[in-house]
C-alpha positions in Angstrom: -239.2 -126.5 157.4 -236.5 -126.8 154.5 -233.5 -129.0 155.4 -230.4 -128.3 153.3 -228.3 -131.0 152.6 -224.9 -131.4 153.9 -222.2 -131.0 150.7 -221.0 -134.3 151.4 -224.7 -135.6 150.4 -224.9 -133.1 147.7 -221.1 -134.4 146.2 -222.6 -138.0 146.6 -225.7 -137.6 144.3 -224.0 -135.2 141.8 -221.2 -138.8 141.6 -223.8 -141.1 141.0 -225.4 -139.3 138.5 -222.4 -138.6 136.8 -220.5 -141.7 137.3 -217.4 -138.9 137.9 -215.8 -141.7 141.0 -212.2 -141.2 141.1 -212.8 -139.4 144.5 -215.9 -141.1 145.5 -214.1 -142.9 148.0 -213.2 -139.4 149.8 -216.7 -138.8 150.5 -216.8 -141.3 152.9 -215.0 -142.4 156.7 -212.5 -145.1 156.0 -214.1 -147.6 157.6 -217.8 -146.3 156.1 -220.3 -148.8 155.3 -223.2 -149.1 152.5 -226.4 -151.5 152.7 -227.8 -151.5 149.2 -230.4 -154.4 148.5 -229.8 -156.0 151.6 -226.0 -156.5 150.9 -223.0 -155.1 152.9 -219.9 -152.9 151.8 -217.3 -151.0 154.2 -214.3 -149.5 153.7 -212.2 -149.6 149.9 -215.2 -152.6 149.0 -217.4 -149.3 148.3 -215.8 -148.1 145.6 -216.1 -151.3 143.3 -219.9 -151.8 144.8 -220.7 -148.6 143.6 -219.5 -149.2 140.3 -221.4 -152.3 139.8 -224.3 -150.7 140.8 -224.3 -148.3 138.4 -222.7 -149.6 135.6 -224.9 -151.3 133.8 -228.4 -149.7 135.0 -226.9 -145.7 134.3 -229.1 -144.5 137.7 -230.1 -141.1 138.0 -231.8 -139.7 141.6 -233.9 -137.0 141.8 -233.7 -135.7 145.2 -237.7 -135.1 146.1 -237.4 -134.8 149.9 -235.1 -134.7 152.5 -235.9 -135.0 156.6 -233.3 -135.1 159.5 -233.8 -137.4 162.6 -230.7 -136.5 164.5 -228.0 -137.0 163.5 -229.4 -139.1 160.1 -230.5 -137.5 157.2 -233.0 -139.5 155.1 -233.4 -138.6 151.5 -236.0 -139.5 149.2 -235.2 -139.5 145.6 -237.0 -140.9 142.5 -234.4 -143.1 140.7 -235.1 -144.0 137.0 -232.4 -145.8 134.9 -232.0 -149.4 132.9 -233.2 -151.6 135.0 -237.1 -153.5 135.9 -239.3 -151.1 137.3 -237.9 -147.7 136.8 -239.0 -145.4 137.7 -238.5 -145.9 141.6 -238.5 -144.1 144.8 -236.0 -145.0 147.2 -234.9 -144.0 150.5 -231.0 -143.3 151.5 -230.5 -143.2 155.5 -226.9 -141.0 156.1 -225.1 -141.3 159.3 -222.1 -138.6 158.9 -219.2 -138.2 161.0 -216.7 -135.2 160.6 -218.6 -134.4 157.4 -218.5 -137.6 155.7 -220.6 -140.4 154.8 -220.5 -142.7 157.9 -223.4 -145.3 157.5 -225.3 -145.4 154.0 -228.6 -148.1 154.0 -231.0 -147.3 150.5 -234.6 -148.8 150.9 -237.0 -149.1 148.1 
């Protein structure tokens, strides 16, 4: 069975691999929250993680898999960019709420 991705998901990976953010912040609940290597951001703190994570290692995710358990959609993507390792595959668990990003946790 093929699960298509809300737009909000869709709008986040097309950001990312862009680095277009000056509405990144309106894909997400105001008082959203990220877990990205095992460190915490909620609320307006997302917008300056998000630009530290990519500045520097210029990420790019290829969406290879999506399954939904609920009301979470986990996506699997292969993420290659400057930084030790890349390629990898990560996991991104989305919790959304009114068709937002609500919870965000990535996983190697």
């Amino acid at each position: 069975m093929n699960i298509e991705l809300p737009p909000v998901i869709v709008a986040f990976f097309h950001a990312t691999n862009t680095r277009e953010f000056a509405d990144f912040l309106s894909l997400f609940i105001t008082d959203a929250h990220v877990n990205d290597e095992a460190n915490d951001y909620y609320g307006a703190e997302i917008a300056a993680w998000i630009d530290r994570a990519t500045a520097d290692t210029k990420p790019i995710a290829d969406v290879t898999g999506v399954t939904r358990d609920g009301e979470q959609f986990v996506v699997t993507a292969g993420v290659s960019g400057n930084f030790p390792g890349s390629p990898v595959q990560l996991r991104y668990y989305f919790t959304l709420k009114d068709d937002k990003i609500a919870t965000l946790l990535i996983k190697a």
